[in-house]
Residue, then its C-alpha position, 0 to 999 in steps of 0.5 A: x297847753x296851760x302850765x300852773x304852779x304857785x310863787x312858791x313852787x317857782x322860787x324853789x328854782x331860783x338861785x341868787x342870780x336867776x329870779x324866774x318870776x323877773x318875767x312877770x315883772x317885766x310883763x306887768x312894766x310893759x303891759x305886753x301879756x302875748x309873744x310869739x316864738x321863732x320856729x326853733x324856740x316853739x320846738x323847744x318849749x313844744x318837746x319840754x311840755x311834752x317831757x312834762x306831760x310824760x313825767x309829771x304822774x310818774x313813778x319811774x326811777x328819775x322822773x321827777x328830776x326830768x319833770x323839774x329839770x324840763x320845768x326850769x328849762x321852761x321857765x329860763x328859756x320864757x325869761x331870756x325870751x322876754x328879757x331880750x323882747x324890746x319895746x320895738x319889737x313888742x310894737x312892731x311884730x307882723x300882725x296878720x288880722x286884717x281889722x288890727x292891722x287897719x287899728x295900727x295904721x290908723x293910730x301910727x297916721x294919727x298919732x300927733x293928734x288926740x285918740x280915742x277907743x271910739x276914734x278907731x271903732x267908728x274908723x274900722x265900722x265895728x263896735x268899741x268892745x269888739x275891736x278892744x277885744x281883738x286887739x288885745x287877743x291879737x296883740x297882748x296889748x290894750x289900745x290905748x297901752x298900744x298909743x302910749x307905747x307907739x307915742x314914747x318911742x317915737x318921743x325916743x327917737x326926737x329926743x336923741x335927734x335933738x328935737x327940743x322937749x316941748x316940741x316933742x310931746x307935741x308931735x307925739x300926742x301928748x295931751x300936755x308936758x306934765x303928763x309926757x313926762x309922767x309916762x317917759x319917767x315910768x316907762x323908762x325910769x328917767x326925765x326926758x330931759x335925762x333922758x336927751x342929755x344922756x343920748x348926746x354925751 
């Protein structure tokens, strides 16, 4: 099913304290452009793209409101989803696909050294493109945004361990301080040294 509307369209729903389009934000802060639903959820959003679809050329008395009222139960219920998505759980969902789930492995058992997209094409015996392709179709996040993601939470978990901060850029493979703390501040608007401090008040 493929939904499309316009920003304008989506802000026609919004109040004051519910920005609906927060969940294309936090897409593009995470880099994480799939997830998957629990059974009842998929049920939900499955009978609210059924009531659309029975609504949206109607003309019967109420129709449209029905449309709208199953469009913004859509649009909160991907925001809550989303919203409540942490980096754990986008970086350590199942994955079925054999050649992804090698990728994974190979990164997680590497990921204190330096890795390249050639590294994980040449370990899986398929070409660059093909695996890069697969595991952004899999996994909604590019490989090289998958290492990052792996490597920062891993940093996380150092730093409130009390691992020192130059000790932990190195065991997560960082290739040299500046640029750790360059994607520990964006990813979690903070330093690593904020970041430990507050860990440990």
């Amino acid at each position: 099913v493929i939904v499309n509307f316009t920003k304008e369209y989506i802000q026609s729903f919004q109040s004051n304290n519910t920005d609906l389009l927060n969940v294309f934000d936090l897409i593009n802060k995470k880099g994480m452009h799939k997830i998957s639903f629990y059974p009842e959820k998929q049920k939900r959003l499955e009978r609210y793209f059924t009531d659309m679809e029975k609504t949206q050329f109607s003309d019967s008395f109420g129709d449209d409101i029905i449309f709208k009222v199953n469009f913004a139960e859509f649009m909160l219920l991907v925001n809550r989803i989303y919203m409540n998505l942490n980096e754990e759980e986008l970086i350590n969902k199942n994955i079925n696909d054999p050649y992804v789930t090698k990728a994974i492995e190979f990164i997680n058992g590497n990921i204190d050294k330096k890795i390249q997209l050639t590294d994980v094409a040449n370990h899986l015996s398929l070409s660059v493109s093909r695996i890069a392709h697969l595991f952004k179709d899999i996994t909604g996040l590019s490989i090289m945004n998958y290492i990052i993601k792996k490597r920062l939470l891993l940093a996380q978990n150092l730093l409130k361990n009390g691992v020192h901060i130059k000790d932990v850029y190195l065991q997560c493979g960082f290739p040299d301080e500046a640029s750790f703390f360059r994607y520990f501040k964006q990813e979690y608007n903070m330093t690593p040294k904020k970041y430990a401090m507050s860990a440990h008040i």
